[in-house]
N, C-alpha and C positions, 0 to 999 in steps of 0.2 A: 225648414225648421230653424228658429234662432237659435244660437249655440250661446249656451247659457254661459253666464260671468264666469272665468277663472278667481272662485270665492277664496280659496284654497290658498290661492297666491297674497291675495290681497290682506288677509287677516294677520301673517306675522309683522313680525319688525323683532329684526336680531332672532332670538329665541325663545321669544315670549306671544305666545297663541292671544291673538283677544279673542273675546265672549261674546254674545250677542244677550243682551238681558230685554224679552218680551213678555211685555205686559200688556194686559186685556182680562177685562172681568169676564166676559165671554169664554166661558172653556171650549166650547169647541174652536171656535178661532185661534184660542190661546196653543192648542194644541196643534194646530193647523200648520201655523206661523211656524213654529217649533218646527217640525216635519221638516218643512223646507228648506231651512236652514243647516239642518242633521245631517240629507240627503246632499246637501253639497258639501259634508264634512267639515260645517264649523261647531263650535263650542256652542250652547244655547245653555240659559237661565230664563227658567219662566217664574212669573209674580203676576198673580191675579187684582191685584189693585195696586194702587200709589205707593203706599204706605209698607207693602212688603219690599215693594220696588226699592223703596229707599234703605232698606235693609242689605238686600241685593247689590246695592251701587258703591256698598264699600268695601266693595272685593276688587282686588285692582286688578284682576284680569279681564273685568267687564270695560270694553272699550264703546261699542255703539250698544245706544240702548231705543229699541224699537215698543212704540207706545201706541194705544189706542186714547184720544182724545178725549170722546165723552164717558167716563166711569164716575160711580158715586164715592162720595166722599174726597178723595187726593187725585182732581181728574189730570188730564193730560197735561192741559195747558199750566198747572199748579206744578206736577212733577219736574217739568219741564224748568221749570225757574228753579225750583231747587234742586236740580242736579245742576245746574250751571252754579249755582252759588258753589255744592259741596264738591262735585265733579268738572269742573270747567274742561278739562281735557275727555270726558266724555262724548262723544256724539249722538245726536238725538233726530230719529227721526218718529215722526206723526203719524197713523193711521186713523181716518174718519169716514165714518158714509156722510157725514153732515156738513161738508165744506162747502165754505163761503168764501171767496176772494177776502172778506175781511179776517176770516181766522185763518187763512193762510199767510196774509200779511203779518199778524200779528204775531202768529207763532215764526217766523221769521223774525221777526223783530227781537223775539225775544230770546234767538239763537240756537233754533231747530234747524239744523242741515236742509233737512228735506220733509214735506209734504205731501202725503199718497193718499188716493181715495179708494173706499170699498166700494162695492168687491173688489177683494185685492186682485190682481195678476201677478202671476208669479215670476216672469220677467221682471216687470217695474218692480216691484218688491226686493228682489234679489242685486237688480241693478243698482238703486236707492242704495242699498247696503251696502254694496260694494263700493260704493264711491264715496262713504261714510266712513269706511274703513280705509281706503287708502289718506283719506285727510287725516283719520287719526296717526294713520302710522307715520305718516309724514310729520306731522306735530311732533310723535312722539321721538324721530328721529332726531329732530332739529334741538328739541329736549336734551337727547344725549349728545349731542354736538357741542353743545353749551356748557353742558357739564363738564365733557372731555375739555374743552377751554379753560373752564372755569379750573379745572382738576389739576391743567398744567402750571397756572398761577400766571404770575408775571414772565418778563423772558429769567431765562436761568444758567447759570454757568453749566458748558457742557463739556465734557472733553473725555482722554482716557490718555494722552501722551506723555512721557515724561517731564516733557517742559510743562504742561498741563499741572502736572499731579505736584511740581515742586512749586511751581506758583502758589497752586490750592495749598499746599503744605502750611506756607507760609500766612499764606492768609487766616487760615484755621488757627494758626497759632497767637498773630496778633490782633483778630478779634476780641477776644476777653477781655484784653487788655483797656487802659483807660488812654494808652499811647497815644499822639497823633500819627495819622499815616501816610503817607506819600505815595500815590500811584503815579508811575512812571510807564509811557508805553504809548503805539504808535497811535493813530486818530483811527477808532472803528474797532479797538480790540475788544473793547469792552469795561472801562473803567467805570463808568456808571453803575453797571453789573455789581464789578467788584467793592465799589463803597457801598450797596445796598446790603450786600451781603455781611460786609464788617457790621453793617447797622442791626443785620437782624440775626447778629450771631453772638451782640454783644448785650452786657446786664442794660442798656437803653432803650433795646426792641421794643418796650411799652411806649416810649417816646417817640417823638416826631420825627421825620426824615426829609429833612429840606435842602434842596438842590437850587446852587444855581452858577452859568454858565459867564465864567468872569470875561470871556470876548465879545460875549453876543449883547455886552450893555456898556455906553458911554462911559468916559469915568464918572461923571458926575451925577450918573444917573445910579451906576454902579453904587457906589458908596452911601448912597440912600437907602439903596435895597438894602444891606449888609448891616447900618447902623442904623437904618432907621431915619424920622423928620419930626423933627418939631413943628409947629406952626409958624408961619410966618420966618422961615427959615431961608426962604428963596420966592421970587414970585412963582404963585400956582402951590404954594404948601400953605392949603387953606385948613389945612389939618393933621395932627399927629399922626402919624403912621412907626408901626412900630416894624424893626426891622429881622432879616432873615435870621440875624444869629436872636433876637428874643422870640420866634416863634421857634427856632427848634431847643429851645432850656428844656433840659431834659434828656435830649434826643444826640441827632449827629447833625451838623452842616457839609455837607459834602460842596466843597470849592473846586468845580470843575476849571480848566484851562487856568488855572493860576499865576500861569507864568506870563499871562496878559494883563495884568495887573499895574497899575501906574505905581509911581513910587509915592503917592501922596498915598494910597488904598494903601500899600503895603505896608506904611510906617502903622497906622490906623489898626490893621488885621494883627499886627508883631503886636500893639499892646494889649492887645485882646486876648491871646496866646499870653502871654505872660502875666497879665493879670488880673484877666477874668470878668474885666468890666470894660464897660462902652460909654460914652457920652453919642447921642442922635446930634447929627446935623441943629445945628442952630441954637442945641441946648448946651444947659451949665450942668443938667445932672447926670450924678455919676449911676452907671446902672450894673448890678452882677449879676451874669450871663455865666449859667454851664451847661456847657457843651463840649462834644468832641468833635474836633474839626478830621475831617480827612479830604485831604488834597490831591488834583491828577492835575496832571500836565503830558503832551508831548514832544515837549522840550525838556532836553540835556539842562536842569538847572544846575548843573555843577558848573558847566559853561557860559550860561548866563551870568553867573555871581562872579566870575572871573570876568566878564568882558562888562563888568558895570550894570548890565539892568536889570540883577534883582539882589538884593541886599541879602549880604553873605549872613547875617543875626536872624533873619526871616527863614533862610531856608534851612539854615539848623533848627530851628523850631519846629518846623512843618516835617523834618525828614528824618524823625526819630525811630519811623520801621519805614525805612523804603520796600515795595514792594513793585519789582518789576514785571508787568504785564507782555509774556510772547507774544510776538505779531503770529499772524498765522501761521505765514510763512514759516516757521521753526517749530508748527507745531502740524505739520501736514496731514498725519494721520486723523488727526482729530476731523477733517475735512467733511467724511461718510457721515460722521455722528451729526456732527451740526446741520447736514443739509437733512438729514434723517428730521434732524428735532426742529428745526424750522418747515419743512414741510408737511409736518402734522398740525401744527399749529396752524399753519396757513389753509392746509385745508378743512380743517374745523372750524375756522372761522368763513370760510367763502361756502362753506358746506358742501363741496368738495369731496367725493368718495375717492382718492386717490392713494394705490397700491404703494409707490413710491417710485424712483427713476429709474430707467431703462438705463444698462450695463455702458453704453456709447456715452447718454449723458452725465453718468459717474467719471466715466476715463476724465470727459472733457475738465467736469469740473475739478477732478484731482489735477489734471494737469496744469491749471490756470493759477498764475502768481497769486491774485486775490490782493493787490496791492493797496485796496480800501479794507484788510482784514476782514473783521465779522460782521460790520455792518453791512461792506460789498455784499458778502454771504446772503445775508439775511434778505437784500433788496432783491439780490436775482434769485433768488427761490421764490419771496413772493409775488415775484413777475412770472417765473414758469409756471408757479399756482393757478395762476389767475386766467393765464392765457394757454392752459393745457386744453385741450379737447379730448382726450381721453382719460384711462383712468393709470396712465403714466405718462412723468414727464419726459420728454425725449432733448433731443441735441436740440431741435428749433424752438423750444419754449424758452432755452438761455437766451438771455442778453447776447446781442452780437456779437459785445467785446468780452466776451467770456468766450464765444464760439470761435473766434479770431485766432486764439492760440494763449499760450503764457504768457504775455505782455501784448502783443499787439503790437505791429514795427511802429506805429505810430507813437505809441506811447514810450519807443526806447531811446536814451538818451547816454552816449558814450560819453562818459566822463574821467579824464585821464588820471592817475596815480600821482596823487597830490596836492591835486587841487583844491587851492583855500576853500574853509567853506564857505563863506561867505560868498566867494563865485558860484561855488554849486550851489548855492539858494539862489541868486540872481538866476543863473540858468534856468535851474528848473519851473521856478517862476514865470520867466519869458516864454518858455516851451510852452506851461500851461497853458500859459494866456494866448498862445499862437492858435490853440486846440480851439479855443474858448472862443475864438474871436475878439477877443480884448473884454471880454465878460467877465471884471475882477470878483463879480460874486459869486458866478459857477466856477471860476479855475481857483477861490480860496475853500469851496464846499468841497472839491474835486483833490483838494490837498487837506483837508481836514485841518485849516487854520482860520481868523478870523479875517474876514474883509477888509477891515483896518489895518492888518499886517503887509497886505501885499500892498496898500496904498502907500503906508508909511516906506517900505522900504524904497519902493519906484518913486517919491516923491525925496527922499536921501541920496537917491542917483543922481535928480536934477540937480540938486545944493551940491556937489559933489566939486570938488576942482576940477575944471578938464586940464589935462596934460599941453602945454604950449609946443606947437608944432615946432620942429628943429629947423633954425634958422636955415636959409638955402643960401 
């Protein structure tokens, strides 16, 4: 004996039963169909023609709809198109005694699951469905995946720590404001975050939100983006291009890594700040731009404008609410949450049913420096996601150097009580680069600084005086 489909199983998704809607003009089949269905304790809706069917199909707990093919008036092959127009997440399967390889084709084509001929069996019948219904629920799963995605938004500040809650304090407060803002704090914690947040907490949220990353662009190229080109302003400006602060008028410009910034862009960016107008590359006219700038950096500009390279009238302008962003580190607690909240995410998007981490891989991860902050976070969750095999993460889905311990002896570097910094930048620098293999673009991603910095400075060691050896 075949041991009939587990129907029972197949039909939910979450906690919602589908239906089975059969139609056939034919009452005793109609009835028949029905029976069978009952008898394996699913939901049934019957409809004697097309046209009730269609009645029937906007009940949303009809998931497969099981049809006879030849009826008068709205036959199968009719219904069958218009429940994909009205139902597209329906499934449809055919019943015919009149099958011809070409209406089987066809009605496939035209996005019927499946195709059975009379006399029915009640195996094939039951099977057909079954396998009808696990595509729906499967659809319907992926549906709410999407939504939970969708539901979560963009990524989003999370925390509950005190360092956490006086940062958000802060921010909450100079939102409203029309102030410029100053985010301060290490590479990875999350300032990108935190300007988005001022953007859409302020009277400009109808406005535009334009980002852009002052290291990761030439100066020359830089400054175009920002103010814009005239034509014929340089070879290759074959056309006006308007720049990042005239597309966000209205909105906020968010000036990420600012403290990369030349001193020709920064005289350029101060008159802009102060008064409100721009001339583009190559032009003579004057243009007024409003906007609110908010600015990060993770560099000490107090330090900068004392040792010369950023102009002490600029960064008073720019640092009218400083707003200093916790590294992780001093916000430990928050640790649970963030992997919590990044591992929903992650698994709703890779559609992923996963519970959450096993108690071993919690310890680890609380124990671990996190010295790339929230982005590190963020990168090794999505790697445990991706690379779990069950339905928790455990200690071998982390990243090695998470499992390695709290830094990793490799990555420790003793540095004595006192040391200029400017030594302990060279150092850590060289260490990187030992890591790296002299790979200046993974050990300046790996430091969260721009590529151009660790050249500049290794190339101001060569220009450097060497010290003349002491006469012997």
């Amino acid at each position: 004996m075949v041991p009939r489909p587990a129907l029972r199983e197949a039909v939910r998704c979450d906690t919602v039963t589908t239906t089975v809607l059969v139609v056939d003009d034919d009452s005793a089949n109609l009835d028949s169909v029905c029976r069978i269905f009952q008898k394996e304790g699913v939901a049934t809706l019957a409809a004697p023609d097309g046209q009730k069917a269609l009645e029937l199909l906007r009940r949303p707990e009809v998931g497969v709809l099981v049809s006879d093919l030849m009826m008068p008036g709205l036959d199968g092959q009719a219904l069958l198109k218009a429940s994909r127009a009205m139902r597209p997440d329906v499934e449809v399967v055919l019943m015919t005694a009149y099958a011809t390889v070409e209406t089987a084709v066809s009605a496939m084509q035209d996005g019927a699951y499946d195709f059975i001929t009379k006399p029915l069996k009640r195996h094939s019948l039951v099977k057909a469905v079954q396998k009808a219904m696990e595509k729906q629920a499967l659809s319907a799963e992926n549906r709410d995946l999407k939504a939970q995605l969708a539901a979560m938004g963009q990524k989003s500040l999370v925390g509950s720590s005190p360092a956490f809650r006086a940062f958000m304090d802060l921010l909450e407060q100079a939102s409203p404001s029309t102030a410029t803002v100053l985010l301060q704090g290490e590479s990875g914690t999350g300032k990108e975050l935190a300007a988005r947040f001022v953007h859409e907490h302020s009277p400009r949220v109808k406005g535009p939100f334009v980002a852009v990353n002052c290291a990761a662009l030439p100066e020359s190229i830089l400054e175009a983006e920002l103010f814009g080109v005239e034509r014929g302003a340089f070879t290759g400006a074959v056309t006006r291009k308007e720049g990042r602060f005239e597309r966000a008028t209205g909105g906020t410009l968010f000036l990420d890594e600012v403290g990369e910034m030349s001193p020709s862009a920064q005289v350029k960016l101060l008159r802009v700040l102060q008064e409100g107008e721009l001339e583009r590359l190559g032009g003579t006219q004057t243009l007024k731009v409003d906007v609110r700038v908010v600015a990060a950096t993770n560099k000490d500009l107090a330090t900068e404008v004392k040792e010369g390279r950023f102009r002490e009238d600029l960064y008073y302008r720019l640092n009218v609410v400083e707003v200093r962003i916790p590294s992780l580190a001093s916000r430990r607690e928050d640790i649970p949450l963030l992997a919590d909240h990044f591992l929903r995410r992650f698994a709703a998007k890779n559609s992923k049913p996963l519970k959450g981490f096993s108690e071993e891989a919690r310890k680890v991860m609380e124990d671990y420096a996190w010295p790339g902050n929230i982005r590190e976070l963020e990168h090794g969750v999505e790697r445990a996601v991706v690379l779990c095999r069950s339905d928790v993460v455990n200690v071998g889905d982390l990243p090695e150097g998470v499992r390695k311990g709290p830094l990793g002896a490799a990555q420790q570097i003793v540095i004595p009580i006192g040391t200029p910094m400017e030594e302990l930048e060279r150092r850590v620098i060289h260490e990187t680069l030992r890591h790296t293999k002299g790979d200046k673009n993974l050990a300046a991603r790996m430091l969260g600084i721009a590529a151009r910095t660790i050249y500049r400075k290794l190339a101001a060691e060569d220009e450097a005086p060497k010290a003349e050896a002491p006469a012997s």
